[in-house]
N, C-alpha and C positions, 0 to 999 in steps of 0.2 A: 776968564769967564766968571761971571756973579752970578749967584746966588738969587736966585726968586722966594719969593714970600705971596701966600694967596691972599684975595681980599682980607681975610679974617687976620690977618697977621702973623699966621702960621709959616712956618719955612716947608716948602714944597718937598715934598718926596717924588722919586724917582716912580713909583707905586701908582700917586696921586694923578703925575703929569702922562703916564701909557694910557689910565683909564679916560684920560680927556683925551688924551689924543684917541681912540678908540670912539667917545660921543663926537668928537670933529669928521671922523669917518665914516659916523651913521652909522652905527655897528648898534643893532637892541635886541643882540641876543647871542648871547656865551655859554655854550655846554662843558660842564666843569666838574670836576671832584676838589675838594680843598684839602691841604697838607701842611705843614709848616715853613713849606720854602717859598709859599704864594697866601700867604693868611695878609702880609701888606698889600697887595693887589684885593683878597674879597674884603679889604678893609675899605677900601677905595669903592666898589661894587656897592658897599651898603648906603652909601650916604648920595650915589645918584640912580634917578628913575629913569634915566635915558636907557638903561640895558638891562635887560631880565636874564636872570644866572638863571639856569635849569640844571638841578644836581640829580647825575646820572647815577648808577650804581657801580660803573665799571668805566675805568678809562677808556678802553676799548669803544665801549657803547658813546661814548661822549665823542668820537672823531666820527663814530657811521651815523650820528644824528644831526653833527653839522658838516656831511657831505650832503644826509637829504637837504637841510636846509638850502645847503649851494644849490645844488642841481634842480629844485624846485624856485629859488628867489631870483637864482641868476648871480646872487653877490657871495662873494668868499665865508665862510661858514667858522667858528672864530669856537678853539678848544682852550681851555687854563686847566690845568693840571699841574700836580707837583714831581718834586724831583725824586730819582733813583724809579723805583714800580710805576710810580706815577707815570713816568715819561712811557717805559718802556713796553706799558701798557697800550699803550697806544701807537706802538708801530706797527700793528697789522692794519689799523684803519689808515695811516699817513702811506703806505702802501697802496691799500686799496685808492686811497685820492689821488696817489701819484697814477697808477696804470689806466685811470681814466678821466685824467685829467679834471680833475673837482678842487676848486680855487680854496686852500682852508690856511685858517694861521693856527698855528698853535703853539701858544705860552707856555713854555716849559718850566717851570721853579727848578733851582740846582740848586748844589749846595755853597757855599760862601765860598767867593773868589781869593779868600785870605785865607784858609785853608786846604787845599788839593792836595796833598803829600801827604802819604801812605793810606791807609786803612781809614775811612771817613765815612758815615753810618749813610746811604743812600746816595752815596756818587755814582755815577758813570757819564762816559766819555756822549754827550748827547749828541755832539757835531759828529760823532765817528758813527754813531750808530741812526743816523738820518741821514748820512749823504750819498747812499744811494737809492733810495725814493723821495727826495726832497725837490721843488727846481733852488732851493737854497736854504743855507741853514745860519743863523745868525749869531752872534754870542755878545751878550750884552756885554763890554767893561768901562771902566771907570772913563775910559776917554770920548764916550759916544754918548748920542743925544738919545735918551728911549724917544722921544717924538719922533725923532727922525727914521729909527730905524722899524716903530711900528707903523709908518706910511710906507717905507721903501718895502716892507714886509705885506703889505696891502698891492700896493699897484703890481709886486711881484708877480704873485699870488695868481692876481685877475690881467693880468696882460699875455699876448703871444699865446703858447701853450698853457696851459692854465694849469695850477698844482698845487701843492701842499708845501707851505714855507713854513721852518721852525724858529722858535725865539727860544734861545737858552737865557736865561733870568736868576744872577746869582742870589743868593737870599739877600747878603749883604748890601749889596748896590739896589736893590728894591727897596731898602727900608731907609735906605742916604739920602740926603736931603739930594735936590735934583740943581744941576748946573748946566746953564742951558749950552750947548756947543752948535757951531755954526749947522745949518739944518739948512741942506743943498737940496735944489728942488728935485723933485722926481719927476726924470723922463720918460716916456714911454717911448719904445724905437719904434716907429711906422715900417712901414713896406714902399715907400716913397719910390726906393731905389728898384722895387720891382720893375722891370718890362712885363708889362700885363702881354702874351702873345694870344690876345684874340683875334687876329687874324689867323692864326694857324689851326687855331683852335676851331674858325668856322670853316677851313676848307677842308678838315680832319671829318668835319660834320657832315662836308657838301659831298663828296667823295664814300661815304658810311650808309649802306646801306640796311643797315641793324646795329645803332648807338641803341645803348644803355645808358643811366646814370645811376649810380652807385652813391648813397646816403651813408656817411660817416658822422660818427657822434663829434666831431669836430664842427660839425655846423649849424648847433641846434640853436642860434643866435643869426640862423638865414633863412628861416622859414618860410615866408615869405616871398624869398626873394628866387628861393629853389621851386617853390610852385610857378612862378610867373616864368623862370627859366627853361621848365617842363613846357607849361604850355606854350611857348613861342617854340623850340623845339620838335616838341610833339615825340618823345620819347618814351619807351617805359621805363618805369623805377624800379629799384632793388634798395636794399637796406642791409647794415650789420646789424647786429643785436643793441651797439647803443645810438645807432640811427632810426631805430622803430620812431613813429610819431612824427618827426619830423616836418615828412613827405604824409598828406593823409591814408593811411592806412582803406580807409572806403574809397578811393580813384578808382577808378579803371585804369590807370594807368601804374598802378600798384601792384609789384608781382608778390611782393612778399621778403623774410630774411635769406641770406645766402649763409652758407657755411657747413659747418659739418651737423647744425642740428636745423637749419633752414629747411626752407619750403622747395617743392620739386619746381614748382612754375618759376621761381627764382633762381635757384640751381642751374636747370635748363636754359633761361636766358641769360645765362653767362655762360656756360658753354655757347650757346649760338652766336651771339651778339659778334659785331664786327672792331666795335669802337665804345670803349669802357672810361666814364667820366666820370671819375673819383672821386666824390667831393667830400672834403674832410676826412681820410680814410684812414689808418695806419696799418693796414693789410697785416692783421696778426694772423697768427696760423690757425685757428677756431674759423677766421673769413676764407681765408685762401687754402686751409687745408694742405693737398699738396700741392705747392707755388706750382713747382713743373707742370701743371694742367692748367693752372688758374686761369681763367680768362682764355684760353689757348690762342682761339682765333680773334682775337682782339687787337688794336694799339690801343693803349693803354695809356692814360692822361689823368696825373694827379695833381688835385689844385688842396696846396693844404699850405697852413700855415708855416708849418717846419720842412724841412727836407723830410721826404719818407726815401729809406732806399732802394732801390728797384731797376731794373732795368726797362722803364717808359720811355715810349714814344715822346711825350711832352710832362715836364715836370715845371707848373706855376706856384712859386711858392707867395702866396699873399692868401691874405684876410677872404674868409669865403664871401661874405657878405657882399665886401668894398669890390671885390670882381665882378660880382653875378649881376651886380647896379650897374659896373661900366657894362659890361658883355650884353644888360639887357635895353638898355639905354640906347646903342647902336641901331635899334629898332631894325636891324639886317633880316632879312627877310630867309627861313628854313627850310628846305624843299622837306614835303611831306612824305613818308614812310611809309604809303598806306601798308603793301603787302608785310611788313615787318609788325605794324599794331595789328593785323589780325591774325598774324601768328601768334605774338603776346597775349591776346583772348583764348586762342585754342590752347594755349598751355594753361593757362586759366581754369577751362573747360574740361580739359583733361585729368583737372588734379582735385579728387575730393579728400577730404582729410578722411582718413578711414576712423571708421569709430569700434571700439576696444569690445569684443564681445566678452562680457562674464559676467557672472551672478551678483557680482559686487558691484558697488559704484564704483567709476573710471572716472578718470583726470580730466580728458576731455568731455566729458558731459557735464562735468561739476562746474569747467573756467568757460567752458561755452556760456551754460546757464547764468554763472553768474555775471559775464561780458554784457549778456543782450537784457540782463535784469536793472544792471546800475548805467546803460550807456547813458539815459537820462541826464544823470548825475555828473557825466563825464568827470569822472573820477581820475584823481593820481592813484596807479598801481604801483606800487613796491614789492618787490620779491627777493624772497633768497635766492639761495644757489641750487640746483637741479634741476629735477623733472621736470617741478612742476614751473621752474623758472622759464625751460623752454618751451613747454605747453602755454605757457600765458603769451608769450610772443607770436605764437602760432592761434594762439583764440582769440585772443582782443582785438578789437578794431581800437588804436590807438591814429585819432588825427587831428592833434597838436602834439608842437615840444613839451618836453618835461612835466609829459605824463605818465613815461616810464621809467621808472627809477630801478636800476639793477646794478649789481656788481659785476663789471663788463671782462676787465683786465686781468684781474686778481681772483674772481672767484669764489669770494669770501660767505661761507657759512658764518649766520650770527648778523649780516648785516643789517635782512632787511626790517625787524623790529626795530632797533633804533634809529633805521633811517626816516622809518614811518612818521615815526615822536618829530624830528626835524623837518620834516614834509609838513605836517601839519602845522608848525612852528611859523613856517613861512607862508604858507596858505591856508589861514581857520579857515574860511570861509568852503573849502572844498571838501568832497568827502575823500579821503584816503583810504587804500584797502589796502594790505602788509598781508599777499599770500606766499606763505612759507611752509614749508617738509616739517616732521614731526623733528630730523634730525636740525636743521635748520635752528629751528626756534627755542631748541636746547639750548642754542650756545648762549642767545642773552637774555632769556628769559625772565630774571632777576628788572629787566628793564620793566616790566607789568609795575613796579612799586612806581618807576616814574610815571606811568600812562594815569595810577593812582592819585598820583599824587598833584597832576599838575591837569587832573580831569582831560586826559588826549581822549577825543572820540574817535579813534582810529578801530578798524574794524578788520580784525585777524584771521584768517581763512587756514585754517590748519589742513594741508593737504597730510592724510596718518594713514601712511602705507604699512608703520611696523618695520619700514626696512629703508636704509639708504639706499633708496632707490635707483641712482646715478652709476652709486659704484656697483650695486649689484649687476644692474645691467651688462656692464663692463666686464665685472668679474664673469658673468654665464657667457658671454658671447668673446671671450679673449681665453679666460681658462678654462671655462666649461664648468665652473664648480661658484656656492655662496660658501664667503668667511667670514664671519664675524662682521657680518653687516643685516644683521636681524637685531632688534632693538626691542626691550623690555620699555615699553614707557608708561609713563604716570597718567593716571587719571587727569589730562589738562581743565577738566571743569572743575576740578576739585579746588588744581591749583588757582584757577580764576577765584573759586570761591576762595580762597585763604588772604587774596588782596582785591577783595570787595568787589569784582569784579565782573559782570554781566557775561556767560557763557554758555553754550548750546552745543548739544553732539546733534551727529546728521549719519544715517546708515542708511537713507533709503531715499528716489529721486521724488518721492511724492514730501520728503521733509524739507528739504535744499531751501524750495521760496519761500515757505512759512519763515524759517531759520534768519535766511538773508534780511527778509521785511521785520523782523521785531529785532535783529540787530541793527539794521541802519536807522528806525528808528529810538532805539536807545540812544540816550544825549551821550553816556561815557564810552570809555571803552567796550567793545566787545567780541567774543572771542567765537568761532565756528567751528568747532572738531570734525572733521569731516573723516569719517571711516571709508577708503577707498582699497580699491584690489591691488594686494601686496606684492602682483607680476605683472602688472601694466608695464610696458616697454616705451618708449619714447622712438 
């Protein structure tokens, strides 16, 4: 193997050759903290304009800003960090990407592959402690191409199941001149080998007199192809929580989310339904609740990319997209349902959202309002984890993909502020809104120095109950008692005001629109405190 030298006559670092290979991928934008195991890489960083570093404040915060990025651009969301805290920091977001599948790379700096034995100031084991939320984890050494393995580490990433891949990056091989080794092309395995059984699948239909289809966040790359699907069918929809938007949320043939914090009209037509079509689903327990009921009277048909396991009637493992084109291409003709779509209208009809009597403002009048104030804008919403994550599901009319951005799998308090910074990252041009719990926005609110810093006009909708709301709930209605989930919090204007920042309280519904209108039009950042009644229940 030789030795490369760049135009200028310099001999190639191993550093110099990932950040090209990185502009060869179309990568222009890397959320990062710098350390000493990866200072050759932001060395590489400085001297090209192809890629904009964005320096977060927490490692953590730098994996949930380029999941938003993913989940909003569509392309894999790209972390550098260093080794020992650095990494480790950042396995609750390589988590969170893995359980909802959000395509990210992330460069790990370690410590020098010439040293690993005994006591070494910032080691850890980074392949051990990624390989189970990873779809793979890489380790750079002396016999491997970094070009190589940062494309195998890309199309990883963004193919099949989509996830979170790590690059472990000794110090030492980073800063070595680079030597190029054979660089084998990267394959993607198709579904070639599938048997698509659309024939079974339309006598499943012919035979069904109360199909369902069921929107999983596994297809929000078929949008499209799910609405032309529906209507030659003539079915109603349901959705999980990262299937919102997908399927338009304004249909009439939209019932709404199922689950255990879902809507009744959607509930309901999955208890009634005959024949339940899966699409991109992975039936977690939040969807199915308790399986033994799920769907009762249904066969049950799932078309996903991976095996899901289950006891189905028909399980089509292939590309949602590349199906829904053959299956609708067929131009086979549906028998119509009438009596079943006007029963999915009287559950409709049946079901008003009840609205929260009390002296305070309530969750739902605050996300309703501000649903029917920004729909203009059709906005990306971002949320954290809670109440108010499942009130925004339940109030927005969301109808497009990847306008709802949530933490599905995992969970994760802390997200939705820096996924917002990443949302906006990948779409200036949109207004983004990052509504989060007062507990919520604790966790990385140190991120406001980046909204700062890098002017995010991202606009923060503080739902301030005073209480974890989620768990309290839980706690009154499972032990009958609150612990330690009542919460002393800081004046959040204040703290806007300590990083320059544009922000507003709201205690009353005659302030909400004034609030909303001189935040959305402020250019920077800005922040909404919303004082809301501290026993609202979901």
């Amino acid at each position: 193997m030789a030795n490369l030298i760049s135009p200028d006559k310099t001999l190639l670092t191993s550093a110099s050759v990932l950040v090209k290979a990185l502009v060869e991928l179309g990568i222009d934008t890397i959320f990062g903290y710098p350390g000493a195991s990866v200072l050759s890489i932001y060395n590489e960083l400085s001297k090209t304009e192809s890629i904009k570093h964005i320096l977060v404040r927490h490692e953590q915060a730098a994996v949930h800003a380029a999941e938003g990025y993913a989940r909003v651009s569509g392309r894999p969301g790209i972390v550098l960090v260093t080794s020992g805290p650095g990494f480790t920091n950042t396995l609750t977001g390589i988590a969170n990407a893995y359980a909802d599948s959000t395509p990210l790379i992330v460069l790990a700096g370690d410590v020098s592959s010439l040293n690993k034995q005994g006591k070494v100031f910032q080691n850890v084991e980074i392949s051990s402690l990624a390989a189970s939320c990873t779809k793979h984890c890489y380790r750079y050494t002396e016999k491997d191409d970094i070009r190589d393995i940062i494309r195998r580490a890309y199309f990883t990433a963004n193919s099949g199941k989509k996830g979170p891949v790590v690059i472990a990056l000794p110090r030492n091989l980073l800063e070595a001149e680079y030597f190029a080794g054979k660089t084998n092309a990267v394959k993607i395995q198709d579904n070639n080998e599938t048997i698509y059984n659309t024939q079974r699948l339309r006598e499943l239909l012919r035979i069904s007199k109360r199909p369902l289809v069921l929107i999983g966040g596994g297809c929000v790359d078929a949008s499209d192809e799910i609405e032309k699907f529906v209507s030659q069918i003539q079915s109603p929809v349901v959705s999980t929580l990262m299937g919102i938007g997908i399927y338009p949320s304004e249909n009439d043939l939209y019932l709404g989310m199922i689950g255990l914090n879902g809507t009744q009209p959607a509930n309901s037509a999955l208890n009634e339904c005959d024949l339940l079509i899966a699409l991109g689903v992975s039936f977690s327990n939040r969807s199915v609740c308790n399986g033994d009921n799920f769907a009762l009277n249904a066969k049950i048909v799932s078309i996903n990319i991976e095996d899901c396991p289950g006891n189905y009637e028909l399980v089509i493992k292939a590309d949602i997209k590349e199906f829904l084109t053959g299956f609708i291409s067929e131009n086979a003709e549906s028998d119509l349902k009438e009596d079943w779509l006007v029963r999915a209208d009287a559950l409709k009809d049946e079901f008003i959202l009840s609205e929260y009597v009390s002296d305070s403002l309530h969750s739902s009048y605050v996300l309703e309002t501000i649903s029917e104030y920004t729909k203009y804008y059709e906005p990306v919403v971002v949320t954290d984890v809670g109440q108010h994550q499942m009130l925004t599901a339940q109030y927005f009319n969301f109808n497009k993909p990847q306008k709802f951005i949530t933490s599905g799998g995992l969970g994760t308090m802390g997200f939705g502020l820096p996924a917002a910074i990443g949302a906006h990252i990948a779409n200036p041009g949109n207004l983004i809104l990052n509504i989060t719990g007062d507990g919520s926005f604790q966790m990385n609110l140190q991120e406001l120095a980046t909204c700062r810093e890098h002017n995010i006009p991202i606009k923060i909708i503080i739902m301030n109950n005073g209480y974890l709301g989620m768990v309290r709930q839980m706690q009154e209605k499972i032990y009958h008692n609150r612990y330690q989930v009542e919460m002393i919090n800081p004046d959040f204007t204040k703290i806007a005001e300590a990083y320059d920042l544009f922000a507003i309280r709201v205690k009353t519904k005659e302030e909400l629109i004034p609030a909303l209108e001189r935040a959305i039009k402020h250019e920077g950042t800005a922040i909404i405190d919303v004082a809301i009644d501290s026993f609202e229940n979901i």
